[in-house]
mmCIF file of the N, C-alpha and C atoms, coordinates in Angstrom:
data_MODEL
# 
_entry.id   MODEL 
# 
loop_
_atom_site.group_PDB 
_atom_site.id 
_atom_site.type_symbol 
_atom_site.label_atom_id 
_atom_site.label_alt_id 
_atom_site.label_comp_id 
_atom_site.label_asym_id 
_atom_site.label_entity_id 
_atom_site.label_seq_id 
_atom_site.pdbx_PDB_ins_code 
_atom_site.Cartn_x 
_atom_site.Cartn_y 
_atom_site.Cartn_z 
_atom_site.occupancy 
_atom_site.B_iso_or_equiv 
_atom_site.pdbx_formal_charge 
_atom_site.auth_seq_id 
_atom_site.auth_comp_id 
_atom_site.auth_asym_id 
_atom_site.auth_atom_id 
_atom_site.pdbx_PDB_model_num 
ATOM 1   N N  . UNK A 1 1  ? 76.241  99.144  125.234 1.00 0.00 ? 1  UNK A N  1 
ATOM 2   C CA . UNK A 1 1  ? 76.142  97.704  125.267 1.00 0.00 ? 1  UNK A CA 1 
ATOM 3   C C  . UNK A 1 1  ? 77.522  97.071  125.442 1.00 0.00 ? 1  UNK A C  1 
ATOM 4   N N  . UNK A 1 2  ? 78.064  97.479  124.794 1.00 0.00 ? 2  UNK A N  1 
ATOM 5   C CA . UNK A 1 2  ? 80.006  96.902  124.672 1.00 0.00 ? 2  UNK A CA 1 
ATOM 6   C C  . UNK A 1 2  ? 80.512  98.056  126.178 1.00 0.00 ? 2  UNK A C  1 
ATOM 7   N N  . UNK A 1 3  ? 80.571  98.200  126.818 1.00 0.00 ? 3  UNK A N  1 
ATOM 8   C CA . UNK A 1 3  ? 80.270  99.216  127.628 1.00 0.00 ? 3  UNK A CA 1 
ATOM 9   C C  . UNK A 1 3  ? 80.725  98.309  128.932 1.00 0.00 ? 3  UNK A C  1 
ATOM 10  N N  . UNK A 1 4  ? 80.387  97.202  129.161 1.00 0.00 ? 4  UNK A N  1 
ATOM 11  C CA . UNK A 1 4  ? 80.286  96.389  130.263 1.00 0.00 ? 4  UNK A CA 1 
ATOM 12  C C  . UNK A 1 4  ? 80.391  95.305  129.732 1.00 0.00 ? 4  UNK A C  1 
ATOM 13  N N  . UNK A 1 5  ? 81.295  94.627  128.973 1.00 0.00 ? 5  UNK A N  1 
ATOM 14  C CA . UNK A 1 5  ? 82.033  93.555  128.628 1.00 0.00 ? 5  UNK A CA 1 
ATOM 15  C C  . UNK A 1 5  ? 82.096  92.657  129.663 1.00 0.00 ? 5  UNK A C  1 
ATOM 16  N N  . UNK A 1 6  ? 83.748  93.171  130.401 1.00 0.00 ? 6  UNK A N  1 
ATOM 17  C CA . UNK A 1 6  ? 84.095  92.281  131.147 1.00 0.00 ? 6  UNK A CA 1 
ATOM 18  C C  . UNK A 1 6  ? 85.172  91.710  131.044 1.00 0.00 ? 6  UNK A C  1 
ATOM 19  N N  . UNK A 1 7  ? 85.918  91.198  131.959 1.00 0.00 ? 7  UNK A N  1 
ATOM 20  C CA . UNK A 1 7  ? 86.569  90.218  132.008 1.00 0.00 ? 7  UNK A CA 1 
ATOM 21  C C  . UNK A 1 7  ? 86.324  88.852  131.067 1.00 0.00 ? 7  UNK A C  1 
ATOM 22  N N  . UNK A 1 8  ? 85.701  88.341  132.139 1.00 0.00 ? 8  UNK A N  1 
ATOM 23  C CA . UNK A 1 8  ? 84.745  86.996  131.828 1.00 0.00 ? 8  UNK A CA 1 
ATOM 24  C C  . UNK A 1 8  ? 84.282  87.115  130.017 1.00 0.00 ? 8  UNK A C  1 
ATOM 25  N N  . UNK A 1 9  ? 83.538  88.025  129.989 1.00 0.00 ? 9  UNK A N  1 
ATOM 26  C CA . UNK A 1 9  ? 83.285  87.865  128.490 1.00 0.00 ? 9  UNK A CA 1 
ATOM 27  C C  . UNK A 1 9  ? 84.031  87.869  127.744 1.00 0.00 ? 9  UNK A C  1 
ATOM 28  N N  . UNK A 1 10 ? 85.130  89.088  127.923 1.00 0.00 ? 10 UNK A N  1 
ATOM 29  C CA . UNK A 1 10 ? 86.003  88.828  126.766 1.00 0.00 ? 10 UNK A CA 1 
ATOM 30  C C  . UNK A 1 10 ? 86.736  87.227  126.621 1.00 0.00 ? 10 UNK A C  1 
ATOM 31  N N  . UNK A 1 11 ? 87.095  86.694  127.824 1.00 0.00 ? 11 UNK A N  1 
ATOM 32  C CA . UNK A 1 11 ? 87.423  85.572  127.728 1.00 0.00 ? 11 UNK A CA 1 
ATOM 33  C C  . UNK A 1 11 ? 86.999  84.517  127.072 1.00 0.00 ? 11 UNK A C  1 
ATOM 34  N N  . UNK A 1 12 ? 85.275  84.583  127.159 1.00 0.00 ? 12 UNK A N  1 
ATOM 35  C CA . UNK A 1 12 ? 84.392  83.808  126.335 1.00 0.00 ? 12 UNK A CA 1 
ATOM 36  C C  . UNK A 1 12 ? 84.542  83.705  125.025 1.00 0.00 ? 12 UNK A C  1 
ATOM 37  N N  . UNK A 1 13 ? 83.961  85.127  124.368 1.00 0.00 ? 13 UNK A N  1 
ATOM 38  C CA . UNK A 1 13 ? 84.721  85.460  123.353 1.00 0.00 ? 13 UNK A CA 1 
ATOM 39  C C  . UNK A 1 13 ? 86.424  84.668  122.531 1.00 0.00 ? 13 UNK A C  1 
ATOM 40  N N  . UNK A 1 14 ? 87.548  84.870  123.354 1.00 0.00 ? 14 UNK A N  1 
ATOM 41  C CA . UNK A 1 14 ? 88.764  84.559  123.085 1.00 0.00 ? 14 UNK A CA 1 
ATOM 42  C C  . UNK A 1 14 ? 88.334  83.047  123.109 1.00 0.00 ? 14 UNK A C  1 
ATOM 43  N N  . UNK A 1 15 ? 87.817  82.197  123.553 1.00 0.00 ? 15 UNK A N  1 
ATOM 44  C CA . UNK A 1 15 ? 87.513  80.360  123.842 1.00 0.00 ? 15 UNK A CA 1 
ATOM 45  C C  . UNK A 1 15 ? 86.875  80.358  122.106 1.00 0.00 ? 15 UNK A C  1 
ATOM 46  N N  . UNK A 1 16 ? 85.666  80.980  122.196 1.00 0.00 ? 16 UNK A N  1 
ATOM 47  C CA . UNK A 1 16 ? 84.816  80.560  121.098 1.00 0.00 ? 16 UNK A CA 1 
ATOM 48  C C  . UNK A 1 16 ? 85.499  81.157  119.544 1.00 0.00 ? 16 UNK A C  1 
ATOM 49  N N  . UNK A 1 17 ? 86.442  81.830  119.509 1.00 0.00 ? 17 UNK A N  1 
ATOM 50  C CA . UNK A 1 17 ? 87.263  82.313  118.225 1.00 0.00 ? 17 UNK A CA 1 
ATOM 51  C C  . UNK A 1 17 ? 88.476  81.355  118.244 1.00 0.00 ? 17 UNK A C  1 
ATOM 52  N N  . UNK A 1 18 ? 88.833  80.830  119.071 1.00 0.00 ? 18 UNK A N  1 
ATOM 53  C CA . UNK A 1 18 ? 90.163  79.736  119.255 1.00 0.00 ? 18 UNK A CA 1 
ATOM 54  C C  . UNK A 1 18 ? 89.330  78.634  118.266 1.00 0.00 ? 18 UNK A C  1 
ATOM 55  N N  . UNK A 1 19 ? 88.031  77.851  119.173 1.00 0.00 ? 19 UNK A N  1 
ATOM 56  C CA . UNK A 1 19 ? 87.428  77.083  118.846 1.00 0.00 ? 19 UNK A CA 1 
ATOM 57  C C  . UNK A 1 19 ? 87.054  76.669  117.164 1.00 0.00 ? 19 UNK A C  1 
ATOM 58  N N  . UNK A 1 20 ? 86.484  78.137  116.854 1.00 0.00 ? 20 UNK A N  1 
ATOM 59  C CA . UNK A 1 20 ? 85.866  78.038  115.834 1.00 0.00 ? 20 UNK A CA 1 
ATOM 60  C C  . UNK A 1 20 ? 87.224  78.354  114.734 1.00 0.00 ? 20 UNK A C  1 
ATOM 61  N N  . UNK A 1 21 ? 87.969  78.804  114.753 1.00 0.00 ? 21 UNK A N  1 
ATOM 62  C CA . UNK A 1 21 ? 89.074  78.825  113.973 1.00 0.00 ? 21 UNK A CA 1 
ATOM 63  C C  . UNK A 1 21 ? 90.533  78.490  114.308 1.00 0.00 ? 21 UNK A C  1 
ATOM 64  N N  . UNK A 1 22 ? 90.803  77.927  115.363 1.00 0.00 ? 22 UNK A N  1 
ATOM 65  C CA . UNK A 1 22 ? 92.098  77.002  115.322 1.00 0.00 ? 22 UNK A CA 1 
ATOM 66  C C  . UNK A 1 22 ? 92.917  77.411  115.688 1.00 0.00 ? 22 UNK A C  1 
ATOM 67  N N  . UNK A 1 23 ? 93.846  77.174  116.281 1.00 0.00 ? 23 UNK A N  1 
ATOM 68  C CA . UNK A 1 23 ? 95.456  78.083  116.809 1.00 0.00 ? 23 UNK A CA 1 
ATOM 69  C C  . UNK A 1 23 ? 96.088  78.043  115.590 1.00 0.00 ? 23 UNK A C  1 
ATOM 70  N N  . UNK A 1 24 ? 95.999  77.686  114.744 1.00 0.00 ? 24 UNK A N  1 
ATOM 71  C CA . UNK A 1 24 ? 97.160  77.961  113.457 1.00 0.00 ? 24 UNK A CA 1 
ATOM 72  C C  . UNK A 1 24 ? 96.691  78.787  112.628 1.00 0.00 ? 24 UNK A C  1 
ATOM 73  N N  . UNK A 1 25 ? 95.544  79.006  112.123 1.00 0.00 ? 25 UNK A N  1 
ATOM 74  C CA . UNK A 1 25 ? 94.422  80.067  111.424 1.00 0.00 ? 25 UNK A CA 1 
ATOM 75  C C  . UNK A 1 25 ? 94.911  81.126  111.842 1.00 0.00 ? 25 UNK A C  1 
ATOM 76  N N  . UNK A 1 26 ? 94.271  81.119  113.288 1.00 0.00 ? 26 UNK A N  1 
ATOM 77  C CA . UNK A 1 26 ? 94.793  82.483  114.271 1.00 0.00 ? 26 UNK A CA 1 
ATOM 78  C C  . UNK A 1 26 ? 96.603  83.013  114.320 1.00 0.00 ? 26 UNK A C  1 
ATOM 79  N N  . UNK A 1 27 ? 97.556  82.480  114.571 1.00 0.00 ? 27 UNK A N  1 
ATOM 80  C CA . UNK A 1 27 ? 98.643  82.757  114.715 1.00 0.00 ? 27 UNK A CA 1 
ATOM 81  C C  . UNK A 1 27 ? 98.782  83.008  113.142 1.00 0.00 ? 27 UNK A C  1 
ATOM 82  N N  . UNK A 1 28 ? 98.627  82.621  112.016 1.00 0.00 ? 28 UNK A N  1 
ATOM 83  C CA . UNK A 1 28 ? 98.637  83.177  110.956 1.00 0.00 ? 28 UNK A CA 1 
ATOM 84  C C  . UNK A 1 28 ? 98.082  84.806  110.903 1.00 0.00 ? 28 UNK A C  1 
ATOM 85  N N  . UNK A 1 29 ? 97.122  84.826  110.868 1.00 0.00 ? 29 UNK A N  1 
ATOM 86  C CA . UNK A 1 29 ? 96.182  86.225  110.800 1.00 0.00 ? 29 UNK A CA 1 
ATOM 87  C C  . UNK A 1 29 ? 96.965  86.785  111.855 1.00 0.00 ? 29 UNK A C  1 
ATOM 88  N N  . UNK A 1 30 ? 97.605  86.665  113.002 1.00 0.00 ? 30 UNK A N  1 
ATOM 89  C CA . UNK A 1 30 ? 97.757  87.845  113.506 1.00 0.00 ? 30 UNK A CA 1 
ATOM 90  C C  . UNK A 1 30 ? 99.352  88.187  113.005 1.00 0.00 ? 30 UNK A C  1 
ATOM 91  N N  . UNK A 1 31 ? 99.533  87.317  112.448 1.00 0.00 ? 31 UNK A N  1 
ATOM 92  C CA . UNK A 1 31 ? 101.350 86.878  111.672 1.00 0.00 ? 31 UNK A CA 1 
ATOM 93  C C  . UNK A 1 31 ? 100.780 88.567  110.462 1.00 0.00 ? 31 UNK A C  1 
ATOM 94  N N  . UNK A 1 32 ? 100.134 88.387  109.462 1.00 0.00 ? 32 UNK A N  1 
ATOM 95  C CA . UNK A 1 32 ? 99.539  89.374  108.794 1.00 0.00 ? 32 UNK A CA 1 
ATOM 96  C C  . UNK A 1 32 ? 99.049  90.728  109.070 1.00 0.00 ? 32 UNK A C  1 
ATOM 97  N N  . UNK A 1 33 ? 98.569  90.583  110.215 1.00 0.00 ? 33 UNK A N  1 
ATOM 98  C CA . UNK A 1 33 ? 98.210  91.696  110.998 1.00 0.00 ? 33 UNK A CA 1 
ATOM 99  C C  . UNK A 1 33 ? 99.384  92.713  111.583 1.00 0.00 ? 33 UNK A C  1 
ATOM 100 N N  . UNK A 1 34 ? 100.682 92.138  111.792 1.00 0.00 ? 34 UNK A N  1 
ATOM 101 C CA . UNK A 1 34 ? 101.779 92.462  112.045 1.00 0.00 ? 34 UNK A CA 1 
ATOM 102 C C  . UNK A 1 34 ? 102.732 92.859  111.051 1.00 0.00 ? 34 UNK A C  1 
ATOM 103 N N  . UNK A 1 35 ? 102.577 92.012  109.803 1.00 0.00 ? 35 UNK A N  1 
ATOM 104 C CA . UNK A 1 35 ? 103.423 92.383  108.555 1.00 0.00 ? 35 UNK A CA 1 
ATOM 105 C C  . UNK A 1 35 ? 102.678 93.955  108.184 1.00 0.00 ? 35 UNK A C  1 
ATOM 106 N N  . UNK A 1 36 ? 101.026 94.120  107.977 1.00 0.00 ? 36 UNK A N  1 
ATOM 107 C CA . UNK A 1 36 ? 100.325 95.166  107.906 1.00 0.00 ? 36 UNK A CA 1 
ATOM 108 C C  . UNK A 1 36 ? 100.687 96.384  108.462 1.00 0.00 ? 36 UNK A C  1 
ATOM 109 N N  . UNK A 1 37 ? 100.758 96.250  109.493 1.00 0.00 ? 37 UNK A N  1 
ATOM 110 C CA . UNK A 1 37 ? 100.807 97.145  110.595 1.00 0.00 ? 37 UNK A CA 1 
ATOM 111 C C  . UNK A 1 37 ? 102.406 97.919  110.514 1.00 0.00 ? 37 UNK A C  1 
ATOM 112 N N  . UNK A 1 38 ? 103.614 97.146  110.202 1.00 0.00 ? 38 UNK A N  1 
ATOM 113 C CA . UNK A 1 38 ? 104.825 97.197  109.949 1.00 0.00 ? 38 UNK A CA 1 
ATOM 114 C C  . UNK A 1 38 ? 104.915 98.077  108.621 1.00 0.00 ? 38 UNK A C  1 
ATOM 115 N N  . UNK A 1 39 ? 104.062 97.933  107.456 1.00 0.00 ? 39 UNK A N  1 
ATOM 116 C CA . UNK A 1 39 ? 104.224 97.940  106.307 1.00 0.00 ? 39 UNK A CA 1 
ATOM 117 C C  . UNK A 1 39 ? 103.304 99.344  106.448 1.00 0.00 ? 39 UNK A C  1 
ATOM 118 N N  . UNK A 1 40 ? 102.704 99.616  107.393 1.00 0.00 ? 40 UNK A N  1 
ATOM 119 C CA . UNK A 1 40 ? 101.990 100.733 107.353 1.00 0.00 ? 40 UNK A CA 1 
ATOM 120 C C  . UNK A 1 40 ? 102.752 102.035 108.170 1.00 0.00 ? 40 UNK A C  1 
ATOM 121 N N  . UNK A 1 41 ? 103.449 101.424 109.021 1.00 0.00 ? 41 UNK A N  1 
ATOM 122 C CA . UNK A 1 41 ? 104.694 102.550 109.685 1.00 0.00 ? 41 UNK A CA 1 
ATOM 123 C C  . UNK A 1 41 ? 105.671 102.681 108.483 1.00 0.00 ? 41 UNK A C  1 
ATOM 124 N N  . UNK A 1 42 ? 106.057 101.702 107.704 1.00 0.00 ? 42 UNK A N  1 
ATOM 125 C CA . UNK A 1 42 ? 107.244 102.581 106.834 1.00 0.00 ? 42 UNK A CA 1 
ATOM 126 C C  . UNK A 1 42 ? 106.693 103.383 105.448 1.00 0.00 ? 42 UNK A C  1 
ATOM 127 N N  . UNK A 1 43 ? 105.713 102.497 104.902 1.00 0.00 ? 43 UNK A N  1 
ATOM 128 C CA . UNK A 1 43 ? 104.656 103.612 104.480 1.00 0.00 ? 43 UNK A CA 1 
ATOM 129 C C  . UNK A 1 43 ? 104.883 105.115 104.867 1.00 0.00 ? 43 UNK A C  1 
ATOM 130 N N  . UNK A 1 44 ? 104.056 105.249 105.920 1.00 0.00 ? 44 UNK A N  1 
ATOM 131 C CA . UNK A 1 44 ? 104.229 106.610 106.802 1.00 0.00 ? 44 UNK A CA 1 
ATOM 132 C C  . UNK A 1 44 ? 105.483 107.693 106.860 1.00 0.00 ? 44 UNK A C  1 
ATOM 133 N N  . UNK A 1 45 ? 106.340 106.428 107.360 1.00 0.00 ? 45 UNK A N  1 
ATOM 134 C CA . UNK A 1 45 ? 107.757 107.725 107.420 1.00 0.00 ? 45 UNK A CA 1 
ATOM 135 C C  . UNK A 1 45 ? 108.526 107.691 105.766 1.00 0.00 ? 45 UNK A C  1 
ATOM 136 N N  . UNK A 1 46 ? 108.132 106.947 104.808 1.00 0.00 ? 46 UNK A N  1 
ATOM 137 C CA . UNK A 1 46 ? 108.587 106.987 103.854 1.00 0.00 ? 46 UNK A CA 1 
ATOM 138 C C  . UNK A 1 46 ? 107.661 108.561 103.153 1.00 0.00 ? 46 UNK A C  1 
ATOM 139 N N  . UNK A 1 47 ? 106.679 108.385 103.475 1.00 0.00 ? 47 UNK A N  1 
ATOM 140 C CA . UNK A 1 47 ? 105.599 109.908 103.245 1.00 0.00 ? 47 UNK A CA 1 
ATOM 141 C C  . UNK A 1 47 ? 105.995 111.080 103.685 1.00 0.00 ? 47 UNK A C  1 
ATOM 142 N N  . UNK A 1 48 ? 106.400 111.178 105.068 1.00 0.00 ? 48 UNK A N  1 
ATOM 143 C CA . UNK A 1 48 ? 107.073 112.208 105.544 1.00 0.00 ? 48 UNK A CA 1 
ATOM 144 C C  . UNK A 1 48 ? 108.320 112.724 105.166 1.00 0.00 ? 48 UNK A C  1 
ATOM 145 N N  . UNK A 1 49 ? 108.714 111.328 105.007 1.00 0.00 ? 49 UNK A N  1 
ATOM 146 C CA . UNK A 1 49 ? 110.978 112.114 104.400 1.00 0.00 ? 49 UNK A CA 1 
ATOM 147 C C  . UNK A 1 49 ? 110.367 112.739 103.431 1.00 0.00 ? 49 UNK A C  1 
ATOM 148 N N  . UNK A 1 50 ? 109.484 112.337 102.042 1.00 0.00 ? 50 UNK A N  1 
ATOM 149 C CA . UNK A 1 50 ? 109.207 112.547 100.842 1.00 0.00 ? 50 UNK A CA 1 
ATOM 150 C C  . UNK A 1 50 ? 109.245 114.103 100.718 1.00 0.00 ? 50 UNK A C  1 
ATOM 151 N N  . UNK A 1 51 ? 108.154 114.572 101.738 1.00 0.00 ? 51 UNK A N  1 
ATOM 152 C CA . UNK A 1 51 ? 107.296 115.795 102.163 1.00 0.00 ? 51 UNK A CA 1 
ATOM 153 C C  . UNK A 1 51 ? 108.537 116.298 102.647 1.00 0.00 ? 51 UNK A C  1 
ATOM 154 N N  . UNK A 1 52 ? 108.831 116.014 103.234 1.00 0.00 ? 52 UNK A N  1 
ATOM 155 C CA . UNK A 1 52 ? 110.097 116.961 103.774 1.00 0.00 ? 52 UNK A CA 1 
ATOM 156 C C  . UNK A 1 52 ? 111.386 116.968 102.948 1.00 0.00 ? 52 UNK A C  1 
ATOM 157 N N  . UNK A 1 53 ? 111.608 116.427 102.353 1.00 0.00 ? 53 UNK A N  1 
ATOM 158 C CA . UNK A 1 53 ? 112.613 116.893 100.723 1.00 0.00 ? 53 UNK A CA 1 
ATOM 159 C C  . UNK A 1 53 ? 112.305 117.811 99.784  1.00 0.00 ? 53 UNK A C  1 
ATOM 160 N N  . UNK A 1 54 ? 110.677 117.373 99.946  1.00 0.00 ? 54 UNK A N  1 
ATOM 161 C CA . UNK A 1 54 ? 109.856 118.282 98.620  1.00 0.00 ? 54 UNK A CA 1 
ATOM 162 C C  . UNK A 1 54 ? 110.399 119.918 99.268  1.00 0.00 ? 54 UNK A C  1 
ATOM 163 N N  . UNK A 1 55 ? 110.260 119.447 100.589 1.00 0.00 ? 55 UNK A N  1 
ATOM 164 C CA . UNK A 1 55 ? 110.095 120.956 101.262 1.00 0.00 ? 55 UNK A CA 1 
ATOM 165 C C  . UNK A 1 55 ? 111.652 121.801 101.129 1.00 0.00 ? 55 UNK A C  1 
ATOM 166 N N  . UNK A 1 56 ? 112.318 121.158 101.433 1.00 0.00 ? 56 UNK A N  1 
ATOM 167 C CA . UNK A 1 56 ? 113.716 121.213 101.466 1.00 0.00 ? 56 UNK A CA 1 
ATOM 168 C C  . UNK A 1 56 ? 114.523 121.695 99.919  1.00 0.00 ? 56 UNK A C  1 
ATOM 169 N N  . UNK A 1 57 ? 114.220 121.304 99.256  1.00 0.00 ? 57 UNK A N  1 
ATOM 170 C CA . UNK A 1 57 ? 114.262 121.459 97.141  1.00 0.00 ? 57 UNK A CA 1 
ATOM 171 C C  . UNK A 1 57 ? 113.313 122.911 97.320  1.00 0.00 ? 57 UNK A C  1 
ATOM 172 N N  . UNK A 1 58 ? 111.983 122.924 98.140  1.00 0.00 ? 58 UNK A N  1 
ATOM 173 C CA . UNK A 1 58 ? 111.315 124.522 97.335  1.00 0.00 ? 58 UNK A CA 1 
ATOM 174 C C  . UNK A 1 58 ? 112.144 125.870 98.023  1.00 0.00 ? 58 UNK A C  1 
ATOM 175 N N  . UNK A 1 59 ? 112.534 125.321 99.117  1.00 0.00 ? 59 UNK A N  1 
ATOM 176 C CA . UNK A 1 59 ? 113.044 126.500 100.139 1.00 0.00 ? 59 UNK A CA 1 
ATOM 177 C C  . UNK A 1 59 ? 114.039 127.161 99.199  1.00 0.00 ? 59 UNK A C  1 
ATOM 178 N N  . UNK A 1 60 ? 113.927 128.358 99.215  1.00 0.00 ? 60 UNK A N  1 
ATOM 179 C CA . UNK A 1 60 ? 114.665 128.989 98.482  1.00 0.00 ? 60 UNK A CA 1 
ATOM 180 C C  . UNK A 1 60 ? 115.799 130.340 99.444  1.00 0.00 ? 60 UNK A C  1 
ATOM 181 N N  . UNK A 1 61 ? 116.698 130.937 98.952  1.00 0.00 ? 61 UNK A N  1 
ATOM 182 C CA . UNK A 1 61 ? 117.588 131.697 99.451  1.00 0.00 ? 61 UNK A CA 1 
ATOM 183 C C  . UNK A 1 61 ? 117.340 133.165 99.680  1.00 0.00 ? 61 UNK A C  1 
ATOM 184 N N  . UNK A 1 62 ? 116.872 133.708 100.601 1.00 0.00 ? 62 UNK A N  1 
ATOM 185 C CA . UNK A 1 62 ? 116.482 135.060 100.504 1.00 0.00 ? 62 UNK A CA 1 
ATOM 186 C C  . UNK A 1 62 ? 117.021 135.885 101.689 1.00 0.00 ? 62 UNK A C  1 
ATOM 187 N N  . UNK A 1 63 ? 117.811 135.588 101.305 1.00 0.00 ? 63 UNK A N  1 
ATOM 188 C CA . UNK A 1 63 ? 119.488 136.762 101.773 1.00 0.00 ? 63 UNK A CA 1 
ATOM 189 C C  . UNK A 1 63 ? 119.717 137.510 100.526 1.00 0.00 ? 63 UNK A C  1 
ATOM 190 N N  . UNK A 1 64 ? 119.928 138.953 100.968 1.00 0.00 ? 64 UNK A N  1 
ATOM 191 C CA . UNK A 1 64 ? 120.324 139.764 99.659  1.00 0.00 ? 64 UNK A CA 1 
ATOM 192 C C  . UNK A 1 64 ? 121.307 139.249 99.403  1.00 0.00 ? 64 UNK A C  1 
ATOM 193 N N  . UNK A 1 65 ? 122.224 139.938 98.036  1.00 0.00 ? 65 UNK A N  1 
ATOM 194 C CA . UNK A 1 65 ? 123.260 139.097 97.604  1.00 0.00 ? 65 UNK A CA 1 
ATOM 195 C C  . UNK A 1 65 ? 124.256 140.893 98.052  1.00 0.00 ? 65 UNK A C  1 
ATOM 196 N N  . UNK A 1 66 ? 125.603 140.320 98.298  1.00 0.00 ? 66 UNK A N  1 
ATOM 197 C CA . UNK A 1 66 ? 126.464 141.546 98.310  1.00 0.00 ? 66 UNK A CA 1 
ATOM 198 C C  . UNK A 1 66 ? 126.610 141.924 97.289  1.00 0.00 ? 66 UNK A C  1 
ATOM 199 N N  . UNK A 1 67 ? 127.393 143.188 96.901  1.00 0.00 ? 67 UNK A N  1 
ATOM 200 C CA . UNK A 1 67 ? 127.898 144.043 95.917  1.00 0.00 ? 67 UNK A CA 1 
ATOM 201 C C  . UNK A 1 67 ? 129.247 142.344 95.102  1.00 0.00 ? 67 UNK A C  1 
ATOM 202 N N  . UNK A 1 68 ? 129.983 142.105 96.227  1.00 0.00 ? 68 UNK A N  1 
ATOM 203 C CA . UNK A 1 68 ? 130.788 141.049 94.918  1.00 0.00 ? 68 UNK A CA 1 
ATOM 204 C C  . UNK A 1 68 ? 129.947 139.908 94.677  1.00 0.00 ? 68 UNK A C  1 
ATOM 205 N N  . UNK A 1 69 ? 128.956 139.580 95.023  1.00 0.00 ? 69 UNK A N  1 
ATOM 206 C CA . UNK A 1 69 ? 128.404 138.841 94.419  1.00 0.00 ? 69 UNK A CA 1 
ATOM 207 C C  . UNK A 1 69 ? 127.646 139.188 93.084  1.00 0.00 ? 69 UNK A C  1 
ATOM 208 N N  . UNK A 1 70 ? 127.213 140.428 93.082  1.00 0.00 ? 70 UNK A N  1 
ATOM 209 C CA . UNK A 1 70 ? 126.144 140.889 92.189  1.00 0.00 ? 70 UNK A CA 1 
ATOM 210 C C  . UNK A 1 70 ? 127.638 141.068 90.639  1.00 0.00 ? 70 UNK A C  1 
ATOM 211 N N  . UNK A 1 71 ? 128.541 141.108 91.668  1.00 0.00 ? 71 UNK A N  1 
ATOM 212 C CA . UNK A 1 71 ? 129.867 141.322 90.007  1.00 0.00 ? 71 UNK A CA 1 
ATOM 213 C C  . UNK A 1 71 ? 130.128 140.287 89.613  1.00 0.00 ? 71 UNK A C  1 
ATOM 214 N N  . UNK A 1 72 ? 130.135 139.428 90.421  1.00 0.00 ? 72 UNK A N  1 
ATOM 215 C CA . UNK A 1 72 ? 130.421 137.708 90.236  1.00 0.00 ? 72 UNK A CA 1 
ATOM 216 C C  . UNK A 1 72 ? 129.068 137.254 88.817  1.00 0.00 ? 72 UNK A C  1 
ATOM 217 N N  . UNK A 1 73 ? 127.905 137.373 89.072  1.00 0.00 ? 73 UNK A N  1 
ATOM 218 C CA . UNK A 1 73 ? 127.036 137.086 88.002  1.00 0.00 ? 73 UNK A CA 1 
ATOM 219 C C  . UNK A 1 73 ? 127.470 137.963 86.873  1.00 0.00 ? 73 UNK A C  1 
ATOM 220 N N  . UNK A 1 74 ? 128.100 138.777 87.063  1.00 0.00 ? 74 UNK A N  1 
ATOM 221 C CA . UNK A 1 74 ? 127.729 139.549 85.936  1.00 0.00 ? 74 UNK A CA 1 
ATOM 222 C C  . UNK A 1 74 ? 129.059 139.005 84.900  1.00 0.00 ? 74 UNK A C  1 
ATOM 223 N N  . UNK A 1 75 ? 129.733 138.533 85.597  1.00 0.00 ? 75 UNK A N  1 
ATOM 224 C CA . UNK A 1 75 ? 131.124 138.282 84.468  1.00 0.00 ? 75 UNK A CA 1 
ATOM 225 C C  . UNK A 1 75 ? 130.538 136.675 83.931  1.00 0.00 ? 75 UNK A C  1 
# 
């Protein structure tokens, strides 16, 4: 059904949402829609550094240790 819109319709559409709610309504909401959307990308990469520190802190060292190292702990 949504399939064959259109041009024309969507346009219709865009007239009768102006109409019924106002150019200032609208430029608001999409003002929000943008803070959202913003707030949802740093969200995101704030998730990833996180994950990737966590990852970074578990990694551990697994290289044998030499002979002066193994004397080094011991003193």
């Amino acid at each position: 059904m949504l399939n064959n819109i259109g041009l024309p319709g969507l346009l219709l559409i865009a007239v009768v949402v102006l109409v019924l709610f106002g150019r200032g309504k609208i430029s608001s909401l999409m003002g929000e829609v943008g803070k959202g959307i913003t707030s949802f990308k740093k969200g995101v990469s704030e998730g990833s550094k996180e994950l990737e520190d966590e990852t970074v802190d578990t990694a551990r060292d697994v290289t044998p240790e030499t002979e002066s190292e193994k004397d080094k702990d011991k003193v």
